[in-house]
C-alpha positions in Angstrom: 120.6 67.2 59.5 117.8 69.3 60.4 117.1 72.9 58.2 115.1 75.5 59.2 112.1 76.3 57.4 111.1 79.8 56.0 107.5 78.7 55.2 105.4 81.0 52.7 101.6 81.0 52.7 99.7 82.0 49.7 96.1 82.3 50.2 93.7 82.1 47.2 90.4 83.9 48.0 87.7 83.3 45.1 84.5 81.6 44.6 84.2 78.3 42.4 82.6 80.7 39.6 86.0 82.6 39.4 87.4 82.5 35.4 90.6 82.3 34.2 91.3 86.6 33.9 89.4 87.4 36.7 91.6 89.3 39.2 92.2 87.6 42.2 93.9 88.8 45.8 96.8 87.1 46.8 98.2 87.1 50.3 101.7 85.8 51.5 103.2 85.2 54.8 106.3 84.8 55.8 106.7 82.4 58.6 110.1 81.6 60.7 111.5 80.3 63.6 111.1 83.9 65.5 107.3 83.1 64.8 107.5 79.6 66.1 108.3 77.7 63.2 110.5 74.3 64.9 113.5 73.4 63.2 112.7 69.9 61.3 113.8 67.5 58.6 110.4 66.9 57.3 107.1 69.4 57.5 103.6 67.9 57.0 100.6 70.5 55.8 97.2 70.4 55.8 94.9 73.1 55.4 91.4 72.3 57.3 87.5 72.9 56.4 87.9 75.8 58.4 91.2 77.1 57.0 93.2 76.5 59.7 96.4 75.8 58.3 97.6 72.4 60.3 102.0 72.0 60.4 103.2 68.6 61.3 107.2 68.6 62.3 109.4 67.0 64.5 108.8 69.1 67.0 104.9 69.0 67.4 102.0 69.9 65.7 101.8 73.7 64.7 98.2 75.3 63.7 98.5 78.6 62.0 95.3 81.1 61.3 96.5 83.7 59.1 98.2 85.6 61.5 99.0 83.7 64.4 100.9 80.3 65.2 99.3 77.7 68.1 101.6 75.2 69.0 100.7 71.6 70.3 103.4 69.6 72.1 103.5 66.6 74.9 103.3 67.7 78.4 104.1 64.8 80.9 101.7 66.3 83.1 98.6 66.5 80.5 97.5 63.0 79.6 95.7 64.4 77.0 98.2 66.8 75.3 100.0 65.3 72.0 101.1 61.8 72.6 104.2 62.3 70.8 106.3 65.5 69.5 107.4 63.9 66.3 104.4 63.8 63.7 105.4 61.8 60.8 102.0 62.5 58.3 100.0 65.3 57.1 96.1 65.9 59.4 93.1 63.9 57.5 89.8 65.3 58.8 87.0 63.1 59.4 83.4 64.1 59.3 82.6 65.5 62.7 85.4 67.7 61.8 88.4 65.7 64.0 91.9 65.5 63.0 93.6 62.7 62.6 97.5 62.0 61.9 100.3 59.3 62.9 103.6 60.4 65.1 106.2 58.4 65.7 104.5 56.1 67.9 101.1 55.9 67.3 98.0 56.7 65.4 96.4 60.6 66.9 92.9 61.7 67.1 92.6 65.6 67.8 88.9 66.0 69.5 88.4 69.7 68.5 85.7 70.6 70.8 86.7 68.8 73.8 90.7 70.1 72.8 92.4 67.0 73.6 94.5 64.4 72.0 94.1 60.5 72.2 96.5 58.0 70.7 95.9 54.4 69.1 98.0 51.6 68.8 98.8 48.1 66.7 98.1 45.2 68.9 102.4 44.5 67.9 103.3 47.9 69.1 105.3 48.6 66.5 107.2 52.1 65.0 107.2 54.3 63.1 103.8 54.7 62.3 103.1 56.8 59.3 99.4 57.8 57.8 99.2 58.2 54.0 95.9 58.3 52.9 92.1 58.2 54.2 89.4 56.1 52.1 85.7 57.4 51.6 84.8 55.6 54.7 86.8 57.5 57.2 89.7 55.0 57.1 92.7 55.7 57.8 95.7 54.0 56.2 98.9 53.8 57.8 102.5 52.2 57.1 103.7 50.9 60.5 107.1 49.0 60.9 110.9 49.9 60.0 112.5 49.2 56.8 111.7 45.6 55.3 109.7 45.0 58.4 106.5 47.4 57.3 103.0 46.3 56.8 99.6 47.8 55.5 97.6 48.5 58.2 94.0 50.1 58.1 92.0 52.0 61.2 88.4 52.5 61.3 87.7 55.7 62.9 84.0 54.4 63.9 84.9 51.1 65.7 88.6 52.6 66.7 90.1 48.9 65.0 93.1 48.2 63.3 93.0 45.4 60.7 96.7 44.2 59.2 96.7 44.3 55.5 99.8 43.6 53.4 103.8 43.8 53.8 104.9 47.2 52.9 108.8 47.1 51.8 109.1 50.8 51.0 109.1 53.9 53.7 107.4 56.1 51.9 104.0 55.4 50.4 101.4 57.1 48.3 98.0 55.4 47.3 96.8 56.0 43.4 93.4 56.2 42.8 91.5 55.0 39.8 88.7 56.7 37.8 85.7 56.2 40.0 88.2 57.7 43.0 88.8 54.4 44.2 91.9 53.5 45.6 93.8 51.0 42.5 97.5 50.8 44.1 100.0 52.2 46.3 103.4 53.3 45.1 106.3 52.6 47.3 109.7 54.7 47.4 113.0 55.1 49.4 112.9 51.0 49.1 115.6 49.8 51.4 119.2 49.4 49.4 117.5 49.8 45.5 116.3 52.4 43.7 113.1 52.7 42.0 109.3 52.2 42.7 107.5 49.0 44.5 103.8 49.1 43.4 101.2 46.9 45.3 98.3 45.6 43.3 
């Protein structure tokens, strides 16, 4: 069932030298559907290199500044407008400063200085597609496939390819990363008709 979602921003605003005692200014909004806020089951945040605040929900990709909410949502008549309301991962941003995230039916790129949205695919054309980590080589990896039938699959963002990695039984997935930041294992959950975790060497 989808719940509304009375979202509440706290901003931090100190310099890496701030110590524990130090006074520091807090500020909170209050955010809600009279501000634009979609009704959804699931929210996704990210907040950017240039704190933009990025809100993935069902019902399109939401960027709020401080004070005001943009919305993103598909527009038959704009090829280049979001692929796809339903956004089903947080925003990774890559090094030229592009967002990327998964919706329902494909991988998204958000070009920021040419304002448009383009959308990648699996050569099997399968869904859901959702992103849940990005690698030190601006790679994104994504779980694509419902239920029992999910799989590991990894995107380059420089040659825009998909490799196919490993079956992926779980719907949600989270990668652990080991000492040298290195990614060591993902953790599986909501695993189809059992409880528990499914960890992937």
């Amino acid at each position: 069932m989808r719940t509304s979602l009375l979202l509440l921003l706290v901003f931090l605003f100190s310099t890496s030298s701030t110590c524990v005692g130090q006074s520091s200014d807090f500020f909170f909004h209050k955010l809600t559907e009279e501000d634009g806020i979609p009704l959804s089951e699931a929210y996704f945040f990210f907040r950017d290199s240039r704190d933009y605040v990025w809100i993935g929900s069902e019902d399109g990709l939401l960027r709020f500044d401080g004070h005001n909410i943009l919305s993103y949502r598909h527009q038959s008549a704009i090829a280049t407008s979001l692929p796809d309301n339903r956004v089903t991962s947080k925003c990774y941003e890559d090094e030229t400063g592009d967002l990327w995230f998964t919706t329902q039916t494909g991988l998204v790129v958000y070009h920021r200085e040419e304002e448009v949205f383009v959308a990648y695919t699996t050569p099997q054309h399968q869904e859901p597609y959702q992103a849940f980590y990005q690698d030190e080589d601006q790679r994104i990896w994504l779980r694509v496939g419902r239920q029992t039938n999910g799989s590991l699959w990894v995107f380059d963002s420089k040659t825009k390819a998909f490799t196919q990695s490993l079956p992926l039984t779980g719907t949600t997935c989270k990668v652990v990363d080991d000492a040298d930041k290195e990614p060591s294992y993902i953790v599986q959950t909501a695993l189809p008709k059992q409880p528990g975790l499914n960890i992937v060497h």
